[in-house]
N, C-alpha and C positions, 0 to 999 in steps of 0.2 A: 801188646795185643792179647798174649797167654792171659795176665792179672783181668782186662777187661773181661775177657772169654770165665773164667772161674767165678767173677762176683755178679755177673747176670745168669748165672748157672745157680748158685746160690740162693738169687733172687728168685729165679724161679721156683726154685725147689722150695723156699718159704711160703711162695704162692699157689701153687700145687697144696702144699699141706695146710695151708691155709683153707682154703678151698672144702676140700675133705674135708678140715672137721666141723666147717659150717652145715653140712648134711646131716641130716638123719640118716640111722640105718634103716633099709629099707624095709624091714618085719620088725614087729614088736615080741621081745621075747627076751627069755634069761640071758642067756650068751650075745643076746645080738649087741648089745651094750646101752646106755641110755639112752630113752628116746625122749626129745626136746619139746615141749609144747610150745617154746618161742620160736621154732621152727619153721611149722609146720605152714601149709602154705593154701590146704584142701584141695591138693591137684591130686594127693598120695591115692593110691592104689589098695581099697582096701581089703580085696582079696589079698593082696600080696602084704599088706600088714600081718593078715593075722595067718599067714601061711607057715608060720615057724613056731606057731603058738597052739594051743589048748584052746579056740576060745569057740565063744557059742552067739548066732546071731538068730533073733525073735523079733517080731512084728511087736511093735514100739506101741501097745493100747489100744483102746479101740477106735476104728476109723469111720467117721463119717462121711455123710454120700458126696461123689464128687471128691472127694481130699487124697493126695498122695500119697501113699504106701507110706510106713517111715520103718526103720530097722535098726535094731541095736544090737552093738557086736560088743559083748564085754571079754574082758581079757584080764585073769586072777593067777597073780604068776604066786609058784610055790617051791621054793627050792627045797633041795636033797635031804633038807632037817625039816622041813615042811614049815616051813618059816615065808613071809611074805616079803621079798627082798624089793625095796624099793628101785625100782629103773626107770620110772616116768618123773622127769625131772621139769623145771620151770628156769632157764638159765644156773643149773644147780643150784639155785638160791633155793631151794624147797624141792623134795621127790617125796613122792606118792607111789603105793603100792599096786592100785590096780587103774584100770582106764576103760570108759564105754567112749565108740565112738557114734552117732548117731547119724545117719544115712537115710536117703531116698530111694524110691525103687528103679532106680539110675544108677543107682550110688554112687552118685554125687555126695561127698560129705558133708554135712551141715553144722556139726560140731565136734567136739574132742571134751571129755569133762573125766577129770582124773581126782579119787577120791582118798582118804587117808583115815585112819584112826589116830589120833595123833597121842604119845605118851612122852614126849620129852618138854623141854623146858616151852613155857609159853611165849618166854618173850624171843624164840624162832619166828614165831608164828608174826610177830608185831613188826621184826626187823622184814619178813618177807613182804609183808603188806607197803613199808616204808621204802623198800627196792622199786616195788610197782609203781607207788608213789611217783617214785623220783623218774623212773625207766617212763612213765606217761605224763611227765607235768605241764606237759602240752594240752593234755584234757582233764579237766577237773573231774574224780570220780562222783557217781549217782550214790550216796549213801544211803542203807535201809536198815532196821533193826527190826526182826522177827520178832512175832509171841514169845515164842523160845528165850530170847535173849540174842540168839545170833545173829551174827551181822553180815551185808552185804555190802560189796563195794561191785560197781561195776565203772568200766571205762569204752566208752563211746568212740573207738578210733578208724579211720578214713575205710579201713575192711577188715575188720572184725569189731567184734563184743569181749573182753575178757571180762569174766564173773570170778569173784572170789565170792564164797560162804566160808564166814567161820564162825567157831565157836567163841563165847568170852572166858570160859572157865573149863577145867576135866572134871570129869565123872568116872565115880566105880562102878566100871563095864567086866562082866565075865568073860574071857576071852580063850580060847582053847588052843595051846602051846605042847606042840607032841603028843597031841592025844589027852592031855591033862588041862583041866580047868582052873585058869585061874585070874583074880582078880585085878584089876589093875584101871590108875586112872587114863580116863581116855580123853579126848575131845574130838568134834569132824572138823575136817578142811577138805572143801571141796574147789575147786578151781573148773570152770567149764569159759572152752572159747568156742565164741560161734562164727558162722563165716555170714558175715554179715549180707554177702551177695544173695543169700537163699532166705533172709529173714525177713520176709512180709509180713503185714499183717496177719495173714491166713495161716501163715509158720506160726506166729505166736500163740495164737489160740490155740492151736494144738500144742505149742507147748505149754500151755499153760495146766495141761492135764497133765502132765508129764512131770513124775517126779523127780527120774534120773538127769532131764535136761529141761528142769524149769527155769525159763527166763522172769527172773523178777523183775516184776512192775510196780506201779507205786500203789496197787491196792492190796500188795500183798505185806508189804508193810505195815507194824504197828502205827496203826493214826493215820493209815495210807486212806 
């Protein structure tokens, strides 16, 4: 009976910690540890997100008559070298340095979009997109290609939107390291998930003014 008693004690105790690290931490912030965008679930609290953090929230553009308030709370974390330490993660197959999250005058949240400068090897960036790939192959993604060159992928799934934007190539961006200027290749990866419950028509049109949380459509695409 002891041996039974110690391996469901065990058990438990796997499923306990199991448990735990399926959660986010409840604030977004340096110490708080990474916060997961395959998470997230838009029940989260966004007072208490950004209660442990620096951040700043602003009336999301201009509002026409009749349409809901919308609010963006962005969150630019800098640690003690004054360096941008990535902590917004995507199942750590990809982290990003900062995050806005896009809200109603409820706030209710409507989206999460976490952006990067990106300087390391690109084919990160390819093996990430083939994660996604594989992690949705339930739903074929909506492919688009920007003026720019950049591309989008998006996946249509049962509640929510994930949006990738990336870039195909870096560029030498000026970029300011300790106070000091200096050059360096970059590219953008933006990743925005929407909670598909708050996405009506009448959301899209406003997002469609919206640079930080533009939902692309197919006329925003090249030959769209």
């Amino acid at each position: 009976m002891k041996r039974i008693v110690v391996i469901l004690t065990i058990v438990s105790s796997f499923f306990i910690h199991g448990v735990l690290n399926a959660q986010n931490p409840k604030s977004i912030c340096i110490t708080c540890g990474r916060f997961d965008l395959a998470k997230i679930n838009f029940s989260e609290d966004i007072n208490v997100l950004a209660a442990q953090n620096k951040s700043k929230t602003v009336l999301s553009g201009q509002q026409q008559n009749n349409q809901t308030k919308l609010y963006e709370t962005f969150f630019l974390f800098k640690d003690d070298k004054g360096k941008n330490p990535e902590i917004i993660t995507y199942q750590n197959w990809f982290t990003f340095n900062n995050v806005r999250i896009l809200s109603n005058d409820k706030s209710k949240i409507i989206a999460f979009a976490a952006f990067n400068f990106y300087d390391q090897p690109m084919s990160q960036i390819d093996a990430f997109v083939n994660q996604l790939k594989n992690k949705f192959k339930s739903s074929n993604p909506k492919i688009g290609k920007l003026v720019d060159g950049a591309i989008v992928y998006q996946w249509f799934l049962n509640d929510v939107i994930v949006q990738l934007e990336r870039d195909t190539k870096q560029e030498v961006e000026s970029t300011s390291v300790n106070g000091k200027w200096v050059d360096k290749k970059t590219c953008h990866v933006k990743l925005t998930v929407f909670n598909k419950a708050l996405l009506d028509d009448k959301m899209k049109i406003s997002l469609a003014r919206n640079i930080n949380f533009l939902f692309y459509q197919k006329e925003h695409f090249k030959g769209g």
